[in-house]
C-alpha positions as a Python dict, from the first residue, in 0.01 Angstrom:
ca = {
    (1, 'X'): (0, 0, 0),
    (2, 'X'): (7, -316, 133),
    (3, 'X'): (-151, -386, 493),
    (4, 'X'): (128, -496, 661),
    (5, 'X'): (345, -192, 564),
    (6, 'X'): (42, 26, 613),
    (7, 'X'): (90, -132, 1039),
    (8, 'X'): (435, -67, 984),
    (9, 'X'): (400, 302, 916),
    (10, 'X'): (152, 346, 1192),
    (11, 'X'): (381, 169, 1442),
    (12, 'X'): (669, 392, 1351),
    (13, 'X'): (473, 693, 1406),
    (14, 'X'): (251, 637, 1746),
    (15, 'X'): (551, 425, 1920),
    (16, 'X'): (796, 640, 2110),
    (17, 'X'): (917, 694, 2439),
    (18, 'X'): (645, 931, 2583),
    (19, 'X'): (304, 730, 2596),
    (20, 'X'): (157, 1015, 2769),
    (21, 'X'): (181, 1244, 2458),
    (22, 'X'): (105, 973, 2238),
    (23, 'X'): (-57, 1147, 1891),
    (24, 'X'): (16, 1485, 2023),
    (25, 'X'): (321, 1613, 1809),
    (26, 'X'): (383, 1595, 1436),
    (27, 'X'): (444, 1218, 1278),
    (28, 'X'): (812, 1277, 1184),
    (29, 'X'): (911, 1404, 1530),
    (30, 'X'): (722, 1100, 1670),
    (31, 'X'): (871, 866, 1467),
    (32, 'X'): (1223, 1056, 1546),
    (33, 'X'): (1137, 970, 1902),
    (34, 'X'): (1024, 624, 1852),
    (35, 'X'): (1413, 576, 1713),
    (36, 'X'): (1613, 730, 1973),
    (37, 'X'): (1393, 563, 2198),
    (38, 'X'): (1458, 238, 2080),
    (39, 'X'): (1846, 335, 2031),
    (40, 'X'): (1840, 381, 2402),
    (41, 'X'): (1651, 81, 2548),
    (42, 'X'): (1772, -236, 2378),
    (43, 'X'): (2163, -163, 2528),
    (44, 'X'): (2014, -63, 2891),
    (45, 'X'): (1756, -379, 2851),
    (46, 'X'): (2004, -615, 2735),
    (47, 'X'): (2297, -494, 2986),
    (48, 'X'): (2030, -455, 3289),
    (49, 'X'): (1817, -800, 3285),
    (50, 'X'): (1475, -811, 3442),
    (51, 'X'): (1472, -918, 3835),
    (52, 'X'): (1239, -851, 4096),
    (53, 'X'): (1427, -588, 4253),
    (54, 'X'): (1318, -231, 4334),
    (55, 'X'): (1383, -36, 4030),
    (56, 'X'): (1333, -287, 3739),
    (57, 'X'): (1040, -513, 3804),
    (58, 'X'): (772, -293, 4023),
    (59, 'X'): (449, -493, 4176),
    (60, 'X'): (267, -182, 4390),
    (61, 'X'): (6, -316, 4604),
    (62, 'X'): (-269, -153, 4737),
    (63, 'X'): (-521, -297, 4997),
    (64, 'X'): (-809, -154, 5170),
    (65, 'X'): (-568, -63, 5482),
    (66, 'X'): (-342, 116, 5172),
    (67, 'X'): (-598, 235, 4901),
    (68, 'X'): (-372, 540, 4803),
    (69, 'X'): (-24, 461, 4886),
    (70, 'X'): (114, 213, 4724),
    (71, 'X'): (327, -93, 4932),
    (72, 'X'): (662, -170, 4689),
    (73, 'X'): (679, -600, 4699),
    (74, 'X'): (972, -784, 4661),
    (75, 'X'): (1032, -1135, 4685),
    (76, 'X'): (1123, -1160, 5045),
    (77, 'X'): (943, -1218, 5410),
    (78, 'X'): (1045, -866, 5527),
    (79, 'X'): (837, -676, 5218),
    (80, 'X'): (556, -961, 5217),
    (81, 'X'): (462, -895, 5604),
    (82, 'X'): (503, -498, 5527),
    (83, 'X'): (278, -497, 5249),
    (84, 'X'): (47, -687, 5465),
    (85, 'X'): (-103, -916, 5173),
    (86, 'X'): (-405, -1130, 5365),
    (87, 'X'): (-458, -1483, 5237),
    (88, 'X'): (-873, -1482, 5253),
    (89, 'X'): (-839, -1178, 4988),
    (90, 'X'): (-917, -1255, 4616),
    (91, 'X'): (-538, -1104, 4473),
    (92, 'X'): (-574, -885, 4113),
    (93, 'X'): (-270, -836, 3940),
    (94, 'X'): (-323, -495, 3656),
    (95, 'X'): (-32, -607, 3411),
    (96, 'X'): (55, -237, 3206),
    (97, 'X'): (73, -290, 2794),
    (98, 'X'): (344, -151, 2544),
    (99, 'X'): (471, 158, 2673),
    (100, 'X'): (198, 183, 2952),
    (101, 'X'): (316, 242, 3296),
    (102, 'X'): (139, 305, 3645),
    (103, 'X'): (64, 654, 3731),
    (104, 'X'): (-145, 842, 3992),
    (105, 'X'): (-428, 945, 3772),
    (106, 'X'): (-410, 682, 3514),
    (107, 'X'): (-685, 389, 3401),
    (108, 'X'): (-464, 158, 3588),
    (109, 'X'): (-502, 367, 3956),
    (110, 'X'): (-900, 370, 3833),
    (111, 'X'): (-937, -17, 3781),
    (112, 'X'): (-760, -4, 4092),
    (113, 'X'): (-1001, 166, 4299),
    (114, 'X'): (-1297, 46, 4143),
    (115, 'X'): (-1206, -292, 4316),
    (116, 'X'): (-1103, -165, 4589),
    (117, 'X'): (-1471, -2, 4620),
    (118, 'X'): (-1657, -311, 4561),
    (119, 'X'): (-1483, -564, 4775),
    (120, 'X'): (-1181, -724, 4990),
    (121, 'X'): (-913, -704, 4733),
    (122, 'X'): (-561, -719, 4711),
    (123, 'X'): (-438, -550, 4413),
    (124, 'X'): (-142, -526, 4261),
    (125, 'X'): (-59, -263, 3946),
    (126, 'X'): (231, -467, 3761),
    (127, 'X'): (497, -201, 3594),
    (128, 'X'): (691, -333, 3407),
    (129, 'X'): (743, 15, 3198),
    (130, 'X'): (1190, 2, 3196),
    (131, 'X'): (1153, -330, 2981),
    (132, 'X'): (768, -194, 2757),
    (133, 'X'): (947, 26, 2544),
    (134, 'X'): (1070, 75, 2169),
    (135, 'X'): (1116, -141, 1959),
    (136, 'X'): (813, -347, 1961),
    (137, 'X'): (1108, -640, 1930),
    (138, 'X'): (1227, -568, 2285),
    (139, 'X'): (976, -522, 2437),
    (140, 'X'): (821, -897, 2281),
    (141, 'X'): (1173, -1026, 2386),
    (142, 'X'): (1142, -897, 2737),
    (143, 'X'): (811, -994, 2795),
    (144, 'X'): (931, -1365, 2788),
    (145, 'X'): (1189, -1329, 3005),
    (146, 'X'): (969, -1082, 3264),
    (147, 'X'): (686, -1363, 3238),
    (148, 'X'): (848, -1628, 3471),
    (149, 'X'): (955, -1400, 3688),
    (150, 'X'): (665, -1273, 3755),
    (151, 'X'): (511, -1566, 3778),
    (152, 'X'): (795, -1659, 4089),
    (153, 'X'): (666, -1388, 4265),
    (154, 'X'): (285, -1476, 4267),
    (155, 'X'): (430, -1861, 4352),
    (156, 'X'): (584, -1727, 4633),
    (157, 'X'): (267, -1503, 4755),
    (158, 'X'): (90, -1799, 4728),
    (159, 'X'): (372, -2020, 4918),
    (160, 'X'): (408, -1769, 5196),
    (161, 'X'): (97, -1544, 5235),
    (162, 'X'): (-107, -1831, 5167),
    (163, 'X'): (-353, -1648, 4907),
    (164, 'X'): (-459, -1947, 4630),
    (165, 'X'): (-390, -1956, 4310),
    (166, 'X'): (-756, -2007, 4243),
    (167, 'X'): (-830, -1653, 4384),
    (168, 'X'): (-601, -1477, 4159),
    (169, 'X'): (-687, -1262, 3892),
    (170, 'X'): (-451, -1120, 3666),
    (171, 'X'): (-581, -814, 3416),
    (172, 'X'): (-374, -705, 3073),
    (173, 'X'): (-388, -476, 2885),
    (174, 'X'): (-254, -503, 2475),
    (175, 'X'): (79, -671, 2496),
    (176, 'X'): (35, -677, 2915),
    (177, 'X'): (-251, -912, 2765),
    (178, 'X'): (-10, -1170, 2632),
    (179, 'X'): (267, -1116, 2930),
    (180, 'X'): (-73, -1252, 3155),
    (181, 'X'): (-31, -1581, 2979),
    (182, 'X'): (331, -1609, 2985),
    (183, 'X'): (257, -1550, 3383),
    (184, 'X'): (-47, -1770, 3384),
    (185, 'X'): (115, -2111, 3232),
    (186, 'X'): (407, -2068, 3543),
    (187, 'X'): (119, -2013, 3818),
    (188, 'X'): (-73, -2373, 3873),
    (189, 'X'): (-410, -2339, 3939),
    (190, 'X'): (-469, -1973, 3865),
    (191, 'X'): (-790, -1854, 3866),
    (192, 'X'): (-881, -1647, 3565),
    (193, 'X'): (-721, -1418, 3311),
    (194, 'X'): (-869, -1097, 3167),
    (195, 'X'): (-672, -1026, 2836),
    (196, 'X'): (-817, -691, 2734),
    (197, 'X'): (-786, -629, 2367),
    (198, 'X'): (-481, -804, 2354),
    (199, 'X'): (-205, -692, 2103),
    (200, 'X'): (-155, -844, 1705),
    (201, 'X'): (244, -640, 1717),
    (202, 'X'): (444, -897, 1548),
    (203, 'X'): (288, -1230, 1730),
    (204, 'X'): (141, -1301, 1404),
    (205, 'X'): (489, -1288, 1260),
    (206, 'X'): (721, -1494, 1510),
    (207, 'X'): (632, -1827, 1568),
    (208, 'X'): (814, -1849, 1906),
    (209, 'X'): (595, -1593, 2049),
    (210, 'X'): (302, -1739, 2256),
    (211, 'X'): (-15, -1578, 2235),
    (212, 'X'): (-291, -1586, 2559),
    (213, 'X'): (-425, -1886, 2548),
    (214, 'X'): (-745, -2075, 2734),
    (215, 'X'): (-449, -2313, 2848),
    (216, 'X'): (-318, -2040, 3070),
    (217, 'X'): (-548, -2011, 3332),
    (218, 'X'): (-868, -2184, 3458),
    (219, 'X'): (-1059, -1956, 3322),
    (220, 'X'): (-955, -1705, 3063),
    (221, 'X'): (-1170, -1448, 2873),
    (222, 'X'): (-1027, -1231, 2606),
    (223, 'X'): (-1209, -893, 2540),
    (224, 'X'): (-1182, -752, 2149),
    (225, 'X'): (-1203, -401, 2089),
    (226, 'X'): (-1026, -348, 1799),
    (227, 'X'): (-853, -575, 1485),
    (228, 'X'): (-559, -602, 1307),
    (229, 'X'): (-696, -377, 945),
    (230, 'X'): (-773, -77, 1129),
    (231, 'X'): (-606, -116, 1507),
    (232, 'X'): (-396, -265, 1745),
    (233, 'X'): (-627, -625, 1863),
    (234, 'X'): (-676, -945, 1732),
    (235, 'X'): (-930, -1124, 1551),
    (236, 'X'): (-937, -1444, 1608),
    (237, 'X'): (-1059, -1599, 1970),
    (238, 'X'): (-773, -1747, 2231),
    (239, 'X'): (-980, -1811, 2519),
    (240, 'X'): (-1244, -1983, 2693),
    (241, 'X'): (-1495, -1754, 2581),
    (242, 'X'): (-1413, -1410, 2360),
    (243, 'X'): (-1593, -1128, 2388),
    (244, 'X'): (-1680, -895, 2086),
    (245, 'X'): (-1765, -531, 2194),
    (246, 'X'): (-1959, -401, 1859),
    (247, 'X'): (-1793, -678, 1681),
    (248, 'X'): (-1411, -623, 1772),
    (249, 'X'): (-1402, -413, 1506),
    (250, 'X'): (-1458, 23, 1591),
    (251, 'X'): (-1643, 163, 1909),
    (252, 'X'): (-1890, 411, 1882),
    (253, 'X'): (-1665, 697, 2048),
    (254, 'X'): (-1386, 655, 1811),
    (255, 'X'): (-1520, 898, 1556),
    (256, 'X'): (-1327, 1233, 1425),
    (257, 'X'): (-1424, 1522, 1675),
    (258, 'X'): (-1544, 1290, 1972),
    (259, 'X'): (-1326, 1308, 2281),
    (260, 'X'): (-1181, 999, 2487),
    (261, 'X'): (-995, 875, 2794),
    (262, 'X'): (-683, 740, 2726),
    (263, 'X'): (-465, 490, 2948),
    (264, 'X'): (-297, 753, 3083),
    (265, 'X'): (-556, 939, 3201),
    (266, 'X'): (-570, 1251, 2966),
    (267, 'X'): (-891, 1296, 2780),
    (268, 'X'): (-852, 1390, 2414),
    (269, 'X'): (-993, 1516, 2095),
    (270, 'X'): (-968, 1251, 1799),
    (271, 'X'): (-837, 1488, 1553),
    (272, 'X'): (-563, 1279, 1359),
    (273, 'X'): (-580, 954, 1169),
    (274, 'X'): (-330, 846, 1467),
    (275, 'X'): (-549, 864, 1738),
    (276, 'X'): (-846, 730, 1546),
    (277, 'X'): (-651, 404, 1517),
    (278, 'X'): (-505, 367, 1886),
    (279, 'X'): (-891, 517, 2023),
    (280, 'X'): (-1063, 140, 1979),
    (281, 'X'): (-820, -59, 2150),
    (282, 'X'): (-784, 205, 2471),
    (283, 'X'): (-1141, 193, 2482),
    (284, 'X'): (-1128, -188, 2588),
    (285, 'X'): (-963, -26, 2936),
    (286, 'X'): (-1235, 233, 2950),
    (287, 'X'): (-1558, -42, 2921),
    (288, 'X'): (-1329, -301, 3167),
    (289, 'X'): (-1386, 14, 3395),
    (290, 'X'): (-1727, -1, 3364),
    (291, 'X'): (-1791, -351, 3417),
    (292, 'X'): (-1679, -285, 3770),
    (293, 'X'): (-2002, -44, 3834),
    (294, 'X'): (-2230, -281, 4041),
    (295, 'X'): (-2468, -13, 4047),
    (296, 'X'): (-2555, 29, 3647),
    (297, 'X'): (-2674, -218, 3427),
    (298, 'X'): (-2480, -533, 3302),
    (299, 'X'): (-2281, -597, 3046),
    (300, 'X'): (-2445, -895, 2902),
    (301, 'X'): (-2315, -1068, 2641),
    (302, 'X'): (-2465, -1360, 2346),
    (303, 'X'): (-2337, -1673, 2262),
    (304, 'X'): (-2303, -1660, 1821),
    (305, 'X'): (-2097, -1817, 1606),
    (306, 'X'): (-2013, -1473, 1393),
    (307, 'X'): (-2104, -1136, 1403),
    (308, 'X'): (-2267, -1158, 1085),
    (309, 'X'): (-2535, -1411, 1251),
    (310, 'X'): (-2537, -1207, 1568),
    (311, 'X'): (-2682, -879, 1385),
    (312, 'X'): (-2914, -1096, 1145),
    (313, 'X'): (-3070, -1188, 1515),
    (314, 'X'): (-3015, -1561, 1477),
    (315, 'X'): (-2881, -1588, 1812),
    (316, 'X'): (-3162, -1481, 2073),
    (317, 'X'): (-3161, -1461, 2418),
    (318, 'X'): (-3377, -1725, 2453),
    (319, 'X'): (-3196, -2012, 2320),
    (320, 'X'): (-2824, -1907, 2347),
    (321, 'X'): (-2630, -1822, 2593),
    (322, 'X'): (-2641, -1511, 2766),
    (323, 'X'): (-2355, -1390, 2994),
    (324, 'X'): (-2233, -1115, 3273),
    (325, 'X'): (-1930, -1089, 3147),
    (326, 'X'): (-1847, -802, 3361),
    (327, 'X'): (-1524, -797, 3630),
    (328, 'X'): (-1801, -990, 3838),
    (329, 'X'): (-1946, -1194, 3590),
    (330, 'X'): (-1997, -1533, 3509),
    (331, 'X'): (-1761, -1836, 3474),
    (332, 'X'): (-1938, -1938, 3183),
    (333, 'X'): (-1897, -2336, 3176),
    (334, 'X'): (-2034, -2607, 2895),
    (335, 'X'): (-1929, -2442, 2592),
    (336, 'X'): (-1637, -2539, 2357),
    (337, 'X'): (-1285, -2381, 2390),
    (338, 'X'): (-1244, -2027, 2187),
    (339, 'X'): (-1644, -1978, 2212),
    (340, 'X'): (-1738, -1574, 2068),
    (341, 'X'): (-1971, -1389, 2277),
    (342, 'X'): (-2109, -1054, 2173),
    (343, 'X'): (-2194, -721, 2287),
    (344, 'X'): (-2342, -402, 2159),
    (345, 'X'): (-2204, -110, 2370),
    (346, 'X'): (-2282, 269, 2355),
    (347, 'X'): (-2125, 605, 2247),
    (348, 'X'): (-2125, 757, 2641),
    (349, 'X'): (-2104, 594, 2984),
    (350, 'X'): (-2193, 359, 3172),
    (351, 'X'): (-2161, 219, 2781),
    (352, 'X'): (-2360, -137, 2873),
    (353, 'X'): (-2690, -94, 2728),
    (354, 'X'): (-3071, -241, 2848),
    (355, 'X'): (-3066, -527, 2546),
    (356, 'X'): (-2656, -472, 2464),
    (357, 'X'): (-2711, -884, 2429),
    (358, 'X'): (-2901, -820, 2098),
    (359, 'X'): (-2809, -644, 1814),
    (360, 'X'): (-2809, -270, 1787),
    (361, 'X'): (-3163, -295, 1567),
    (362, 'X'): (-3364, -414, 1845),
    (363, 'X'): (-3203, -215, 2162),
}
């Protein structure tokens, strides 16, 4: 079987309309679901059009005056001064992924307080969960429209709360990690993009589709967790710098029997072939978690051309370049476009490890 019908298959049986009980029922009933699902959505997408309005297009900020309740923005003077958005604040934007959506409980509300924790913040979980859903297709097709408008609505924060682009932050997850950049290249001067193990559904295979790119922020750093063979990520670096957790390629947790944290919140046991697959690229969410602690140790990173060199040990500490490429981290400056850092992470939290900057033979 080839590998692209192999994704196929695996698409048609993890993507339906209940994220939350993604992997939990038999493969035929899911992929049943992922069909009426997408039966559904594309005539409710394509009648009702993104806006930012209440009920399609959902920004929920939270601020340390509102760490639990969340203030609904909309473009206008009225909801700005309610949600009480204060220009000296650094502004993070959580963008959801395919079929993600914000829920009390959820890795979203945990990034959320995390920052909150550690910091004057202004945070804002992105849903854009009425236009995520099945088919992949739509969901691709709606992220370009939702990605301008989005973009409008951080223009006019900027415009009338006064907050600079340069103190944004905007944080995706899988496709949310490409809708970032179709944000990013509207917002002038933003300040950094976190694409966290950013999706491979279909951009490989439509040319109009833009990927994240370095050119979409100041500063942008993509995080690999998983690739294309055996998950949902990407291979190949877009950004500034890219950053390899155990070589982008399987995390330590993601072994038959082993339980996880998924994006929605609910731990599970890795008992199918299904959950195997989706377990590396939820785990990016899980260690972007963890590079909030300010309190354990760092997740430090090495400058290497390939993985390959990275294990031999031909990149050491002491004459590459060694990052914190945690939410606090470095802007790493001086190194070519699409650069490949690398990190060896562990099995059980906090995950960074004493020399996670050198390969797993010498920690």
């Amino acid at each position: 079987m080839s590998s692209f019908l192999y994704k196929i298959l695996i698409l048609i049986a993890v993507h339906y309309s209940d994220a939350r009980s993604l992997g939990n029922g038999p493969a035929p009933l899911q992929a049943l679901n992922y069909i009426y699902g997408s039966a559904i959505n594309i005539p409710i997408n394509l009648w009702n059009r993104p806006k930012n309005e209440k009920g399609h297009l959902e920004y929920h900020v939270f601020t340390k005056k509102n760490p639990e309740e969340p203030c609904l923005l909309e473009p206008t003077m009225e909801s700005l001064h309610k949600c009480d958005i204060e220009p000296e604040n650094h502004l993070v934007m959580l963008i959801c992924g395919f079929l993600e959506e914000y829920q009390p409980g959820n890795l979203f509300e945990v990034m959320k307080n995390k920052i909150l924790e550690n910091g004057p913040f202004t945070v804002i979980i992105f849903d854009w969960s009425k236009y995520n859903g099945p088919p992949v297709s739509l969901a691709l097709y709606n992220m370009q429209v939702i990605g301008p408008i989005a973009a409008d609505m951080l223009n006019f924060i900027t415009e009338n709360a006064g907050v600079p682009a340069e103190n944004m932050i905007l944080a995706g997850h899988s496709l949310g990690g490409h809708l970032a950049g179709y944000i990013g290249k509207r917002v002038p001067n933003l300040g950094r993009i976190d694409s966290l193990d950013p999706s491979w559904q279909f951009m490989e295979s439509f040319p109009y589709l833009e990927k994240i790119s370095y050119k979409d922020a100041k500063f942008v750093r993509v995080f690999h967790s998983s690739y294309e063979l055996t998950s949902f990520g990407i291979t190949s670096p877009l950004g500034h710098i890219d950053i390899y957790f155990n070589g982008g390629i399987s995390q330590p947790r993601c072994e038959f029997g082993a339980t996880y944290q998924r994006t929605s919140g609910d731990w599970v046991t890795i008992y199918s072939v299904i959950l195997k697959y989706i377990c590396p690229h939820e785990m990016m969410n899980t260690y972007y978690i963890y590079t909030m602690n300010t309190t354990d140790c760092q997740f430090l990173a090495t400058h290497c051309d390939s993985y390959e060199d990275f294990q031999a040990g031909k990149c050491p500490r002491n004459s590459s370049v060694v990052a914190d490429i945690g939410f606090y981290g470095d802007t790493v400056t001086g190194l070519p476009k699409l650069s490949k850092f690398y990190i060896e992470v562990g099995k059980d939290p906090p995950y960074c490890q004493k020399n996670g900057d050198q390969p797993s033979n010498t920690n």
